[in-house]
C-alpha positions in Angstrom: -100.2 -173.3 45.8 -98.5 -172.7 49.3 -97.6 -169.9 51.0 -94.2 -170.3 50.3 -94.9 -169.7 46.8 -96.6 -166.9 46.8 -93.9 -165.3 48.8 -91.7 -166.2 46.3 -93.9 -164.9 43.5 -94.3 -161.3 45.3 -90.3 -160.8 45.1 -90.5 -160.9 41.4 -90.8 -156.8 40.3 -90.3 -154.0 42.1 -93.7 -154.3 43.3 -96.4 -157.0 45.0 -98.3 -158.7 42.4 -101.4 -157.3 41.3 -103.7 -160.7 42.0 -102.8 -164.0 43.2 -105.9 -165.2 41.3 -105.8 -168.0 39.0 -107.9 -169.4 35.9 -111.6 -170.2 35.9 -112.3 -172.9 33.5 -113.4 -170.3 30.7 -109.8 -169.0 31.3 -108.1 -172.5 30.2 -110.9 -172.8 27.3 -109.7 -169.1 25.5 -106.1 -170.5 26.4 -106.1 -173.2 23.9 -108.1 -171.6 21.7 -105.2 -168.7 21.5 -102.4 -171.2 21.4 -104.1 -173.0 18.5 -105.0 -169.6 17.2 -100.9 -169.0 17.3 -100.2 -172.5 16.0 -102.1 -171.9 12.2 -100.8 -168.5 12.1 -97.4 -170.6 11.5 -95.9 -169.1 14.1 -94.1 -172.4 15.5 -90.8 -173.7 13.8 -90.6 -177.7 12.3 -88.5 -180.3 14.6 -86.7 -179.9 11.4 -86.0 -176.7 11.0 -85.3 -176.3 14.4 -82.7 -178.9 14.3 -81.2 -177.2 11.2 -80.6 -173.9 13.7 -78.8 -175.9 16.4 -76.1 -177.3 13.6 -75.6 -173.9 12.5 -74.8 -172.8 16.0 -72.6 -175.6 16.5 -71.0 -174.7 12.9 -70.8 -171.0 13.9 -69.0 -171.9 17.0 -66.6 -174.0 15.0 -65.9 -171.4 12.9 -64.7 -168.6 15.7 -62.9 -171.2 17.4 -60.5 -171.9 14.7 -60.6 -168.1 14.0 -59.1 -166.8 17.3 -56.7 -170.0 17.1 -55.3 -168.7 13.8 -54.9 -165.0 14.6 -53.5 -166.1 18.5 -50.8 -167.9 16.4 -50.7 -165.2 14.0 -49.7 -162.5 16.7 -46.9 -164.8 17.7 -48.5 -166.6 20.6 -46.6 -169.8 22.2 -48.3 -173.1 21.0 -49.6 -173.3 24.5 -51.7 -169.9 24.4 -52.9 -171.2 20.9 -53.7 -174.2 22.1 -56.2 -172.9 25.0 -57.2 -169.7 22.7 -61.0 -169.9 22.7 -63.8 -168.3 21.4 -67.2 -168.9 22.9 -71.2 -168.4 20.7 -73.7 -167.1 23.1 -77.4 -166.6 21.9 -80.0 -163.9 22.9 -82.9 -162.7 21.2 -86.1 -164.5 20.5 -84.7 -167.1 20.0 -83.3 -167.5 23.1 -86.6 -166.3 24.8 -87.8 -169.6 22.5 -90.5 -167.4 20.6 -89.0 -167.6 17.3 -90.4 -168.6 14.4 -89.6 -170.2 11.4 -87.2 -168.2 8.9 -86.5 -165.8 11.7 -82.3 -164.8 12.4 -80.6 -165.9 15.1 -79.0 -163.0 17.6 -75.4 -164.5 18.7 -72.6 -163.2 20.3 -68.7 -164.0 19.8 -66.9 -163.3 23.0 -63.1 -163.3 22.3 -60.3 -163.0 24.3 -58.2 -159.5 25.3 -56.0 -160.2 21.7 -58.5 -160.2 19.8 -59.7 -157.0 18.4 -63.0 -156.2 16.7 -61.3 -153.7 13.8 -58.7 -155.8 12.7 -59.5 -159.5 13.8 -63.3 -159.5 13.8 -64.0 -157.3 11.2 -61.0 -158.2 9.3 -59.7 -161.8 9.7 -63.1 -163.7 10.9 -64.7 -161.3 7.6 -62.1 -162.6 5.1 -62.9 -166.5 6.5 -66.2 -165.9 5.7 -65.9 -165.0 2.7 -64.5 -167.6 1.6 -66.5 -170.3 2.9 -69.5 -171.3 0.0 -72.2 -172.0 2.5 -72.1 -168.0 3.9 -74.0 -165.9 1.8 -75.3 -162.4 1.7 -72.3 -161.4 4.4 -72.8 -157.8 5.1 -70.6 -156.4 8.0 -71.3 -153.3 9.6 -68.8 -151.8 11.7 -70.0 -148.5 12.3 -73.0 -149.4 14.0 -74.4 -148.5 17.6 -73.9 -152.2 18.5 -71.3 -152.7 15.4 -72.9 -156.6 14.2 -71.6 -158.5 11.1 -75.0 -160.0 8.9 -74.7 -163.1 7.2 -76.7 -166.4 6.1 -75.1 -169.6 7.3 -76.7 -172.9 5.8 -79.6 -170.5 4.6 -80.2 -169.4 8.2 -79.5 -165.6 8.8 -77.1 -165.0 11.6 -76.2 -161.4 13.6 -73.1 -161.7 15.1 -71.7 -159.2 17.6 -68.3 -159.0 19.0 -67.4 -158.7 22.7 -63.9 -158.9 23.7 -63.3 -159.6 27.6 -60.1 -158.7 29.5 -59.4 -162.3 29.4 -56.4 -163.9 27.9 -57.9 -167.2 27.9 -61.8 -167.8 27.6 -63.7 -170.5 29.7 -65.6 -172.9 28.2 -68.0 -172.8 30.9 -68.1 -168.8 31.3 -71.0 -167.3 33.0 -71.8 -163.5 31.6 -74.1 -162.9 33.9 -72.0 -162.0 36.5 -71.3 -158.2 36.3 -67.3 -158.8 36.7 -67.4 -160.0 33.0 -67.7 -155.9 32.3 -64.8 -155.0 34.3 -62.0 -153.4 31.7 -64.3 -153.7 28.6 -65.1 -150.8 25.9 -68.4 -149.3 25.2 -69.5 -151.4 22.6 -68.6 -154.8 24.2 -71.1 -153.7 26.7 -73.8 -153.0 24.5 -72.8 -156.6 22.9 -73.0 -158.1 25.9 -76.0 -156.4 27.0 -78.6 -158.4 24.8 -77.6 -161.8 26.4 -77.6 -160.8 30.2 -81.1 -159.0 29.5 -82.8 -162.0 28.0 -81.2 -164.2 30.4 -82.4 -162.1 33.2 -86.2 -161.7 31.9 -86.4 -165.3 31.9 -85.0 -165.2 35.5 -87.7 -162.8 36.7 -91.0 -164.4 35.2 -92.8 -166.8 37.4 -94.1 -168.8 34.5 -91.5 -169.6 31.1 -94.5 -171.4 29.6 -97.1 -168.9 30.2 -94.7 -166.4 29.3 -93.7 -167.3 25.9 -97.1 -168.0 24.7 -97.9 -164.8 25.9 -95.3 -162.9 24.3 -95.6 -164.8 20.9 -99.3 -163.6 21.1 -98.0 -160.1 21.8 -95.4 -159.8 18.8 -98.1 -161.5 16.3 -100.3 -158.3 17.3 -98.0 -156.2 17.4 -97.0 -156.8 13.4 -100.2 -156.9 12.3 -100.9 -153.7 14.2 -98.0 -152.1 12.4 -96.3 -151.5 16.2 -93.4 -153.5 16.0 -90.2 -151.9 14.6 -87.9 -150.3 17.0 -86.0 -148.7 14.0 -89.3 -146.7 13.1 -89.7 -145.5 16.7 -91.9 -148.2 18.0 -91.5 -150.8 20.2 -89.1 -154.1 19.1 -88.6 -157.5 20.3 -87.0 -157.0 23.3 -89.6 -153.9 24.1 -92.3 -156.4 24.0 -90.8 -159.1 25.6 -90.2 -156.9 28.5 -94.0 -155.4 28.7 -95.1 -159.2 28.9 -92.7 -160.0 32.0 -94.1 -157.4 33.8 -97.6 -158.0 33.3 -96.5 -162.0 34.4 -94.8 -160.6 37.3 -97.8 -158.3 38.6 -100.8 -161.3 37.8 -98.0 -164.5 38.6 -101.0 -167.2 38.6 -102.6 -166.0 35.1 -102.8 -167.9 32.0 -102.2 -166.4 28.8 -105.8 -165.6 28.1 -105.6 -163.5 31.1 -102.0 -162.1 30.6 -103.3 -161.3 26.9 -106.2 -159.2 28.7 -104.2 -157.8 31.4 -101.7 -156.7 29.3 -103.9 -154.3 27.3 -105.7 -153.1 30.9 -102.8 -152.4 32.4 -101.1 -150.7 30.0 -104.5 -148.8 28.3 -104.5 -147.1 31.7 -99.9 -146.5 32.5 -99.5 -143.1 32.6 -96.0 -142.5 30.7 -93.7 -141.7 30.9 -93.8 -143.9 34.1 -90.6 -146.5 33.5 -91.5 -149.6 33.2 -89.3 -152.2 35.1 -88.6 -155.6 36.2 -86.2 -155.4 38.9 -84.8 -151.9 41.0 -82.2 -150.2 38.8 -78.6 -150.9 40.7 -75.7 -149.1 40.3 -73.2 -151.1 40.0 -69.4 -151.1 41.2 -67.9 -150.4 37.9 -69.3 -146.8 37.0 -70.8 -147.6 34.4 -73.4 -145.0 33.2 -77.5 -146.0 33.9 -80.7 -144.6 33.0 -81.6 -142.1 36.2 -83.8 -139.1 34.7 -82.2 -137.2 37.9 -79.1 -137.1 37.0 -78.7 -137.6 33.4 -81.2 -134.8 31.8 -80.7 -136.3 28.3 -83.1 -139.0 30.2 -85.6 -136.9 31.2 -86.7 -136.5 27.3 -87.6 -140.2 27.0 -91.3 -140.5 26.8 -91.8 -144.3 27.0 -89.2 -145.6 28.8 -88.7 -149.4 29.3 -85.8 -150.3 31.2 -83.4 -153.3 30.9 -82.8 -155.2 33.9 -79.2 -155.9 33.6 -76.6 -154.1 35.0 -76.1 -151.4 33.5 -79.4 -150.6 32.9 -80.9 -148.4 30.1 -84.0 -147.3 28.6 -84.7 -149.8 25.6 -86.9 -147.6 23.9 -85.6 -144.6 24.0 -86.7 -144.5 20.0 -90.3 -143.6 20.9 -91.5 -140.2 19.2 -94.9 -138.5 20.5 -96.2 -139.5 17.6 -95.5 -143.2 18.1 -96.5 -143.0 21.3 -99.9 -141.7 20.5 -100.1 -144.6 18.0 -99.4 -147.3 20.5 -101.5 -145.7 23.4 -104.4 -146.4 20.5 -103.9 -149.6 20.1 -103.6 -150.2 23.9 -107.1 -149.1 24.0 -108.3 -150.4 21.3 -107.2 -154.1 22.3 -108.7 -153.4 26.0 -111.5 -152.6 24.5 -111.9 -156.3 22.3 -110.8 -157.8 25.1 -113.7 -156.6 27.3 -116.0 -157.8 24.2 -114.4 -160.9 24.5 -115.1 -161.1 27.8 -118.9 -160.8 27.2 -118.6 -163.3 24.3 -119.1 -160.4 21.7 -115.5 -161.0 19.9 -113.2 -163.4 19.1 -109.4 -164.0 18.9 -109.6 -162.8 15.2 -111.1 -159.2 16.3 -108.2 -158.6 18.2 -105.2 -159.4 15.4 -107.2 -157.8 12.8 -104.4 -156.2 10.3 -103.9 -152.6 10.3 -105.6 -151.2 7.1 -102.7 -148.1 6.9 -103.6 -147.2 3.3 -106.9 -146.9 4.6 -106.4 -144.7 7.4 -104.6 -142.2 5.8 -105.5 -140.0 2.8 -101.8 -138.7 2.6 -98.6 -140.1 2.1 -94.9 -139.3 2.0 -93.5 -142.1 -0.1 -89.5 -142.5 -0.1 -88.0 -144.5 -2.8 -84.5 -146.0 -2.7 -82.6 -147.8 -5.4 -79.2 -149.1 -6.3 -77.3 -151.0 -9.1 -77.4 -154.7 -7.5 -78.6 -156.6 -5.0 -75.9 -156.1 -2.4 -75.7 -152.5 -2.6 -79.7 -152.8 -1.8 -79.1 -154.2 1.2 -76.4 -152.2 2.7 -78.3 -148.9 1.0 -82.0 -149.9 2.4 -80.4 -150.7 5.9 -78.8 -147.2 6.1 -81.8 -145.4 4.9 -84.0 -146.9 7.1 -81.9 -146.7 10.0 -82.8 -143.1 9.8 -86.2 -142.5 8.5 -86.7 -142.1 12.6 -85.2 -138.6 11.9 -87.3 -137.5 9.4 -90.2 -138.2 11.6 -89.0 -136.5 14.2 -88.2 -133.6 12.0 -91.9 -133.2 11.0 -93.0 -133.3 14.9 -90.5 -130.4 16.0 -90.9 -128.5 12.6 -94.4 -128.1 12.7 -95.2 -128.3 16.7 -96.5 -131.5 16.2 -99.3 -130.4 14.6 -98.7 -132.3 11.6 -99.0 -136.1 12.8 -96.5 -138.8 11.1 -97.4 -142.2 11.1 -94.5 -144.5 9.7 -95.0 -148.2 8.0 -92.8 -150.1 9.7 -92.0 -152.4 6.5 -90.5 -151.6 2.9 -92.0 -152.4 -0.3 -91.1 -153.6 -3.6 -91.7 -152.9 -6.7 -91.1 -156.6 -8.6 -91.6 -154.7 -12.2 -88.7 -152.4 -10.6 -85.4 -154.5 -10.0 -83.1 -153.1 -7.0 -85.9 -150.5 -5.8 -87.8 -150.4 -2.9 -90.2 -147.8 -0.8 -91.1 -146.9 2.7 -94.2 -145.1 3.5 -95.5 -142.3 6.0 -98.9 -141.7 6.8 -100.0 -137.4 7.5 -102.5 -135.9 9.1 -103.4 -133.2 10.8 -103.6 -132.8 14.5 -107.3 -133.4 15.4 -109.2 -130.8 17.2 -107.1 -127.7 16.8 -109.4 -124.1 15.4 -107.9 -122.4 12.5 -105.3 -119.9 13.0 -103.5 -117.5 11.0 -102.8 -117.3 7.4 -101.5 -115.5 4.1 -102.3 -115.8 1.1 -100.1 -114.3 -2.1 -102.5 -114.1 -5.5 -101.9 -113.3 -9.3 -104.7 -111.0 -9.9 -105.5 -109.5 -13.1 -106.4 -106.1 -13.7 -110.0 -106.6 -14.3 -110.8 -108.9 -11.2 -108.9 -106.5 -8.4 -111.5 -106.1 -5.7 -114.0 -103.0 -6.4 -112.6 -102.0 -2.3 -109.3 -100.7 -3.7 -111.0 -98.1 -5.7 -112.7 -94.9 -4.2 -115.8 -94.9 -3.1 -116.2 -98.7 -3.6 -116.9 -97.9 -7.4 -114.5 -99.4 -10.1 -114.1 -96.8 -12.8 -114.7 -97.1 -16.3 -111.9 -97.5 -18.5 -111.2 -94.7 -20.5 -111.6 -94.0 -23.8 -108.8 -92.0 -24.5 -105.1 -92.5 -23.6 -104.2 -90.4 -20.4 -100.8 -89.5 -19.2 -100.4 -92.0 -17.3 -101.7 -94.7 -20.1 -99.9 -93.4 -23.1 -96.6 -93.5 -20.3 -97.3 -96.8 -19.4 -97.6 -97.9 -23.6 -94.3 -95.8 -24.4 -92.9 -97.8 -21.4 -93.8 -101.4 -22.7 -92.6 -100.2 -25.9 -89.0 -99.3 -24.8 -89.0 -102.5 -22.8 -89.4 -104.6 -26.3 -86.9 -102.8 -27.5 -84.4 -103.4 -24.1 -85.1 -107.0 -24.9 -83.8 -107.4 -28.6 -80.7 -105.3 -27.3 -80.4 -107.5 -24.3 -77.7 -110.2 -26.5 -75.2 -107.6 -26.2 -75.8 -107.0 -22.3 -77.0 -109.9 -20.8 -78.2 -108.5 -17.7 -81.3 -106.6 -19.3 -84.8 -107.2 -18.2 -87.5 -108.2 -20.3 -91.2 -106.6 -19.8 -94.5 -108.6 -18.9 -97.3 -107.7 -20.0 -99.7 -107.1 -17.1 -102.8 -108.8 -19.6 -100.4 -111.7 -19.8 -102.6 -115.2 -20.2 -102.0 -116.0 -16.4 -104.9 -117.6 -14.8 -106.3 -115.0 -12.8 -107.4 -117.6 -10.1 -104.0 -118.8 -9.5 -103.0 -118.4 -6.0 -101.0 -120.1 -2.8 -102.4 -120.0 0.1 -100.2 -120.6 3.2 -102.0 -121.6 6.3 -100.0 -121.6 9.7 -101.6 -124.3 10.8 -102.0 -128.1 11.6 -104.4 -129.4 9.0 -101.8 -130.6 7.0 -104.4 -130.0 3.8 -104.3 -128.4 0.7 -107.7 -126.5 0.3 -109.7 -125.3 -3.2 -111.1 -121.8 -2.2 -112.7 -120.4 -5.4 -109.4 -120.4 -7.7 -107.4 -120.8 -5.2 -104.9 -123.1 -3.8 -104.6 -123.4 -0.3 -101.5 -125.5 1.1 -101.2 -126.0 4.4 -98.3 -128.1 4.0 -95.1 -128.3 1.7 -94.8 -131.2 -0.3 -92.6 -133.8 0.8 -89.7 -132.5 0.1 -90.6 -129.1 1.3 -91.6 -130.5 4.9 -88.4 -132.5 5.5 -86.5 -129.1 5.0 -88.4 -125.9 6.5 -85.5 -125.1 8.8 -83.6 -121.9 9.8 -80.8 -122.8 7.3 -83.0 -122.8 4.5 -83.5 -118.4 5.5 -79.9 -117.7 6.0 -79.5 -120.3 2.4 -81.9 -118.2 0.7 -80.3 -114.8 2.0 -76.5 -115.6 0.5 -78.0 -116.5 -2.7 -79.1 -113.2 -3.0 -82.5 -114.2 -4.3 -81.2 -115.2 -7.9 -84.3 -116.2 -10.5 -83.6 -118.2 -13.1 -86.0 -116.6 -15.2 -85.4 -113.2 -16.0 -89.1 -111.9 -16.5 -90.0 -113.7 -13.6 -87.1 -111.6 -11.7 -88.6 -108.4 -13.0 -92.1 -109.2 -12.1 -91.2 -110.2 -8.9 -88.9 -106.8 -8.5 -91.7 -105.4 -9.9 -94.3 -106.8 -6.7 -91.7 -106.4 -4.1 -89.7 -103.2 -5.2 -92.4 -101.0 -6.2 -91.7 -97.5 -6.5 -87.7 -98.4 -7.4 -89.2 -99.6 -10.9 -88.8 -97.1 -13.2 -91.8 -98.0 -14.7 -94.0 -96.9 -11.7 -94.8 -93.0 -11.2 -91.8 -91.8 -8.4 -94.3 -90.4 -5.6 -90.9 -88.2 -4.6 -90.4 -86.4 -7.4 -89.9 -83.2 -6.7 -88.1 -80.3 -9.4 -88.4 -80.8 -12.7 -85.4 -79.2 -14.2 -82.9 -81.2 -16.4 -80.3 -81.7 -13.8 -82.5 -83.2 -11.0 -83.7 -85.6 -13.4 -81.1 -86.9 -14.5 -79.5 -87.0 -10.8 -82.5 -88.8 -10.0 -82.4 -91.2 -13.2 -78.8 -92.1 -12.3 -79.7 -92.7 -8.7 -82.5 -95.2 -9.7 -79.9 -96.8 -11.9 -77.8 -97.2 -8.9 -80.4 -98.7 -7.1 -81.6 -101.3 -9.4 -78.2 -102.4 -11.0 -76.0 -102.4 -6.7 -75.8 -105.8 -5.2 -78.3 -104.5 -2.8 -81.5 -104.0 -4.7 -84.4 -103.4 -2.2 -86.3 -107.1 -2.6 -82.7 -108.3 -1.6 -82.9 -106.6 1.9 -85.7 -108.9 2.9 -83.4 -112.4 3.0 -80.7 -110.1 4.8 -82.6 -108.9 7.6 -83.8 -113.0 7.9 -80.2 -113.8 8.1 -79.8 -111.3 10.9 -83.3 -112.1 12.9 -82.2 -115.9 12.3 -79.2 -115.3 14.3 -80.4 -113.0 17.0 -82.9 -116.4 17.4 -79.8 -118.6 17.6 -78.4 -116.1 20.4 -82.1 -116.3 22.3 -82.8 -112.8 21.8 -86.3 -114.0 20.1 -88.6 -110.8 19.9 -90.7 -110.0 23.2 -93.4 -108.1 21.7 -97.1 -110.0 21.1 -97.4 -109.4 17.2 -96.8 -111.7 14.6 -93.5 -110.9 13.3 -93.0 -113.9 11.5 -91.8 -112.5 7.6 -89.7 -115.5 6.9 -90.5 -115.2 3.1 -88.3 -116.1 0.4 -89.7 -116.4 -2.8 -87.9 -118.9 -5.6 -88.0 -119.8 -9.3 -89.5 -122.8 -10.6 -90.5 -124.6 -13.9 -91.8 -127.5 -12.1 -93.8 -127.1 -8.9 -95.1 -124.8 -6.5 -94.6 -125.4 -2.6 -95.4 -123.6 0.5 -94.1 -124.1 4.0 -95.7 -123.0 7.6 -94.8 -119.7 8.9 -94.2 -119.6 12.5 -95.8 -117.2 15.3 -93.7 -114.7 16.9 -93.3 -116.7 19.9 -90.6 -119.2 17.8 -93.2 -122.0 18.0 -96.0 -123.6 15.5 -99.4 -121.9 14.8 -102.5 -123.4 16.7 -103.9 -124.2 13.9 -104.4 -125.2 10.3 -107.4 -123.8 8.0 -110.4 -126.4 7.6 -112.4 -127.2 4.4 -115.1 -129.5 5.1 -113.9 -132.9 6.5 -111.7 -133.3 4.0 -107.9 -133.9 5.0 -106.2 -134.9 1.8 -103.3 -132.9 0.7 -103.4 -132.5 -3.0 -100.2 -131.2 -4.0 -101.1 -128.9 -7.2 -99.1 -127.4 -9.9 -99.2 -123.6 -10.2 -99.7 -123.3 -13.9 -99.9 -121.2 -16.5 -102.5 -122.2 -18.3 -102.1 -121.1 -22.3 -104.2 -118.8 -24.7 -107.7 -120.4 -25.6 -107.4 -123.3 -28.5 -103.8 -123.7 -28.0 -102.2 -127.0 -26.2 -98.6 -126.0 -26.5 -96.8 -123.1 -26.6 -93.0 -121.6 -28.2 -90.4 -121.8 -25.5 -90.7 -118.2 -25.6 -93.8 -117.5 -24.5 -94.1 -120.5 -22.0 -94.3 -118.9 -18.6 -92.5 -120.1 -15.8 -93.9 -121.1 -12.4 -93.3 -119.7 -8.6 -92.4 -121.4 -5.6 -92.9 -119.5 -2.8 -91.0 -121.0 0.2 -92.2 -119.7 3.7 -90.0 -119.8 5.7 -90.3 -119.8 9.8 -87.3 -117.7 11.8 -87.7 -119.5 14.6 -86.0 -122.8 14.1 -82.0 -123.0 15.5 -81.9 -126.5 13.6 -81.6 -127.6 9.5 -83.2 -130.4 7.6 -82.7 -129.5 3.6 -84.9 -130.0 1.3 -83.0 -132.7 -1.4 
C-alpha cells in the first residue's frame, strides 16, 4: 500500500490508527476459518430470500407513493401537486450495513412531504391502507413511541416503518439525507427518524474496509447473543451499539483482517476506561441548534456511563440505556473474550471457545421471574412490547434501592410457555455484591415463654415456676378470662379485641431476620429466617412512598388478634392487661380516672403504635426537603409492620446517612434466596385446622427513610 493511503487511512477517527500492520499468513488462515465458522451458524441469507426482501422494498415504496398521492388530492391539492407528490423508502439498519440475516426485519423510513402529517396521514390514512391490504399481517402501529414506528409483516417479511416529514412540498426522487439541510424546519421525532439512516450511512463512510468490516461486525452480533449482551431495551448494547464499536476498532487497526479485528476488538476494549465516549468522527455542532451530546454543558450527559456516540449531525449517545450493572456485565465479557483470544493466539482455543452460550440459569441461583399474559395473540404483542420496554426500570430500581449492592442481571429474551397459550416470561438473574463484610442488622422473633434467654432474668438464673397462683398470675388468668368473654360480646360491638393466648401453638423458632446488607440471601440461623432481601415484589417497591403509604393507613390489620398482639408488642404498658408502672393512689376515683384515660388512649385515632408511621411521614419529608439527620447513629426506624395470610417479606433498612448498608450477612457460600413462609405450624397430629383457630401470618415491611423516589409493590 502507498503512502497515499495510509494518509488517507489516518483521517478516519478522531485519532491516528493504532498499527498500520497487516496479516501474517496465520491471520488469513483464522479468517476463513471464522467466515466459515459464521457461514454454518446460518448467519447468511439465500439469493432467494434476499431477492424476496428487495420486492418487498419495491412493494413498500409503491404503497406510500400512492398513499401521499391520495391524501395530497384528498387535502384539495391541484392535479399538478398530485401529480409530483412523492413519497420516498430509505433503509438503515443491518440490513443496510448488509449484516442481516435471514428472517431478520427490515428498518425503513417513509420521508413525506410538508402536507403530510404523521398523526392523521401516517398513522391514520397509510394505517387504514394497510389494513386492508391481505398480504400485511400482524400490523401494530405505535404512535407513542421515542421514535413513533408502525410494525408490520409485508409478504411474510417484518417491516419497521418510521415517518419523517421534510419541509418539502415536493420530494426528490433522487434526495440525498445526508446533507444536514434536510433537518432544517423538522420536529423532534423526524430527527430521530432520520437519524438511523444518516448514522449507518455515515459508519460505512468512515471504515476503511466494508468487507472486513461486515464480517467483523456479524462476528460481533453472533457473540454478542449468545453472550446474552445484545438488547438495547434491557440496557445493553444493540445493533447499531455494536456496529459502531467495530468501526472504531477498523478505524484504529485500518490494515487488519477480521481475525485480527475480532482480537483487537476485545483488547481494546477489555482495557477502555469508561465512561470514555467512544467515537468515529469529532462531534460538530451544527448550524441549526440542534441539541448534542456535550457532558459540559448538558449535565443530564454527565450520568451516561458507557457512552457511544453517533456520528451524524446531531450527535447523541446511542447507549445511553447502559445501567452499572450492565456495564459490569459487558466489561466481563470483554475480558473474558481477550482472554480466549490470547489462547487462541497460542493455539490453546478455538473459534467455538469464544461463542460458547451463556449458561444464565447456571450462573445464578436466584431469579425474579415476570410473567405477562393476555386474551389473544395481538394483544400479546402490543402487551409484551410495552412491558418490556420497561423492565430497564425495574433494574434500575434495584441498583438505586439497594446501593447497588444487590446486582441485577436481565435475560435479554422472553420465554414461552407452549402448554400456556398468550403467556410469556422474562427473567432476572440476583446476586449479591461480591466482596462486601457484613453490616448491620435486626432481627424481630416470636419467642415463647419457656425459650426467653436465661440473660433477661436476675442473676442469669431463670426461676422456677410457681406452684401456686401469685397476684400477678391469678390477674393475668382473671384477665384471659374477661377477654373470652369480650370476644362472645364482640357481635354487638364490632370493634372488640380478642385475647391470645401467650402458649398459643406458634413455632417458637419462627423469626425474620432483616439484614442491611448486600447478600441478597435468605439465611437459616437455628429457627430462624434470615432475609436479606424482599421477595420480588417487595424489592421492586421499597421506596419512600411506601412509609408515608403505610402512615395514612393508620396501620389497619386485618386480623383482629393479630392487631392486639401486635398493640400488645408495640404499646406495652397502654394494654390494660400489663401492670401500669405509674400507678399511683389507690382510691376509687383515681382509678377510675385512670381507667377512663386508658380507654381514651386505646379507643382515639392516635393509639401509641400509630405514632410510629406518623413520625415516618414526617422524617420522610424533612428527607425530601434535604434536612437528612447529621448525627453518626443509625436512625434508620422505617418499620411498618402489615397483616398477612399468605407470605412474609422483609425489605433493607437504610443507614442514617440516606444510603445502602455495606453489607449483607453471609452463611457459608451459599447465595440462594429462599423465599419462606412464616407459618404457623398446628397442634401435634393435626394437618388442618377450624378457621377459627388458624393463625394468621406477619409481614413485616422495613422500610428505608431515605429514598425521595416510589416504585410500589403490585
Amino acid at each position: 500500500m502507498g503512502y497515499n493511503g495510509q494518509q488517507q487511512q489516518q483521517r478516519l477517527g478522531i485519532t491516528d490508527p493504532i498499527s498500520l500492520g497487516g496479516p501474517t499468513e496465520y491471520d488469513l488462515i483464522k479468517t476463513c476459518e471464522l467466515e466459515k465458522y459464521l457461514q454454518d451458524a446460518g448467519l447468511y441469507e439465500s439469493r432467494e430470500e434476499a431477492v424476496s426482501r428487495e420486492e418487498v422494498l419495491g412493494r413498500l415504496d409503491q404503497i406510500v407513493k400512492n398513499w401521499v398521492k391520495v391524501i395530497s388530492r384528498a387535502k384539495g391539492l391541484n392535479e399538478q401537486l398530485v401529480h409530483e407528490a412523492n413519497a420516498k423508502i430509505f433503509t438503515s439498519g443491518s440490513y443496510r450495513l448488509g449484516v442481516h440475516g435471514p428472517g431478520a426485519d427490515i428498518d425503513t423510513l417513509c420521508v413525506g412531504p410538508r402536507h403530510a402529517t404523521r398523526d392523521e396521514d401516517f398513522f391514520g390514512e397509510l394505517y387504514r391502507m394497510l389494513s386492508e391490504m391481505p398480504e400485511v399481517t400482524e400490523l401494530h402501529p405505535v404512535p407513542d413511541a421515542y421514535v413513533p414506528v408502525m410494525k408490520f409483516k409485508l409478504n411474510g417479511i417484518s417491516i419497521d416503518l418510521l415517518y419523517a416529514k421534510l419541509s418539502l412540498w415536493v420530494v426528490p426522487e433522487d434526495l440525498d439525507i445526508s446533507q444536514d439541510s434536510i433537518l432544517q424546519s423538522t420536529d423532534e421525532q423526524t430527527v430521530r427518524s432520520l437519524n438511523g439512516c444518516r448514522v449507518t450511512d455515515q459508519i460505512l463512510r468512515l471504515v476503511p474496509n466494508i468487507h472486513n468490516f461486515r464480517t467483523t461486525l456479524r462476528c460481533m452480533r453472533l457473540w454478542a447473543k449468545l453472550r446474552g449482551v445484545y438488547s438495547n431495551v434491557a440496557g445493553f448494547l444493540g445493533g447499531i451499539n455494536w456496529a459502531l464499536l467495530v468501526a472504531r476498532i477498523c478505524q484504529l487497526y485500518p490494515n487488519a483482517v477480521p481475525n485480527m479485528l475480532v482480537s483487537r476488538f476485545f483488547r481494546v476494549y477489555n482495557q477502555w476506561r469508561w465512561p470514555n465516549p467512544v467515537m468515529l468522527c469529532p462531534i460538530e455542532e451544527g448550524s441549526l441548534g440542534l441539541q448534542i451530546w456535550d457532558p459540559r454543558r448538558n449535565p443530564k450527559d454527565r450520568f451516561h456511563l458507557m457512552p457511544i456516540i453517533t456520528p451524524a449531525y446531531p450527535c447523541m449517545n446511542s447507549s445511553y440505556n447502559v445501567s452499572s450493572n450492565t456495564l459490569r456485565i459487558m466489561k466481563e465479557e470483554f475480558r473474558r473474550g481477550y482472554e480466549i483470544c490470547e489462547a487462541m493466539e497460542a493455539n490453546k482455543a478455538e473459534w467455538d471457545t469464544l461463542f460458547e452460550p451463556y449458561s444464565f440459569f447456571d450462573a445464578y441461583k436466584n431469579f425474579l421471574q415476570i410473567d405477562i399474559c393476555a386474551e389473544n395473540a395481538d394483544d400479546l404483542r402490543k402487551w409484551k412490547g410495552w412491558v418490556a420496554s420497561r423492565l430497564r426500570q425495574l433494574t434500575l430500581k434495584i441498583e438505586k434501592y439497594t446501593g447497588n449492592m444487590l446486582q441485577c442481571h436481565p435475560h435479554p429474551g422472553d420465554f414461552q410457555d407452549k402448554s400456556r397459550p398468550f403467556h410469556c416470561s422474562y427473567f432476572m438473574g440476583l446476586q449479591r455484591k461480591q466482596g462486601v463484610n457484613p453490616g448491620m442488622e435486626i432481627r424481630v422473633t416470636h419467642v415463647r415463654r419457656k425459650n426467653v434467654p436465661p440473660f433477661v432474668f436476675p442473676g442469669g438464673v431463670r426461676s422456677s415456676r410457681p406452684s401456686k397462683l401469685t397476684w400477678d398470675s391469678k390477674r393475668a388468668l382473671e384477665t384471659k378470662v374477661s377477654g373470652s368473654c369480650e370476644a362472645e360480646n364482640s357481635d354487638s360491638h364490632g370493634r372488640k379485641r380478642k385475647r391470645i393466648d401467650d402458649d398459643a401453638d406458634i413455632n417458637s423458632g419462627n423469626a425474620i431476620t432483616v439484614v442491611p446488607s448486600s447478600s441478597g440471601e435468605i439465611n437459616e440461623d437455628g429457627g430462624s429466617h434470615s432475609m436479606n432481601f424482599d421477595d420480588t415484589n417487595s424489592i421492586a417497591g421499597k421506596v419512600k412512598d411506601s412509609v408515608i403509604d403505610s402512615s395514612r393507613s393508620s396501620t389497619n390489620f386485618t386480623d383482629t388478634s393479630l392487631k392486639n398482639g401486635v398493640d400488645d408488642a408495640l404499646v406495652g404498658g397502654c394494654n390494660p392487661d400489663n401492670k401500669d408502672p405509674f400507678s399511683i393512689a389507690d382510691s376509687s376515683s383515681s382509678k377510675e380516672a385512670e381507667k377512663l384515660a386508658i380507654e381514651k388512649i386505646m379507643s382515639g385515632p392516635y393509639v401509641s403504635h400509630q405514632a410510629l408511621p406518623r413520625e415516618l411521614e414526617e422524617l420522610a419529608d424533612e428527607f425530601e426537603h434535604g434536612n437528612q439527620a447529621k448525627n453518626s447513629g443509625a436512625n434508620n426506624k422505617g418499620c411498618t409492620i402489615e397483616g398477612s395470610a399468605e407470605n412474609a417479606a422483609a425489605a433493607v433498612p437504610e443507614t442514617s446517612n440516606g444510603g445502602p448498608p455495606s453489607g449483607l450477612k453471609a452463611n457459608g457460600s451459599s447465595e440462594e434466596l429462599e423465599v419462606e413462609e412464616l407459618m404457623a405450624p398446628f397442634p401435634n397430629g393435626i394437618t388442618s385446622a377450624p378457621p377459627t383457630q388458624q393463625k394468621p401470618l406477619i409481614r413485616l415491611n422495613f422500610t428505608s427513610l431515605g429514598k425521595t423516589a416510589t416504585s410500589k409493590t403490585t
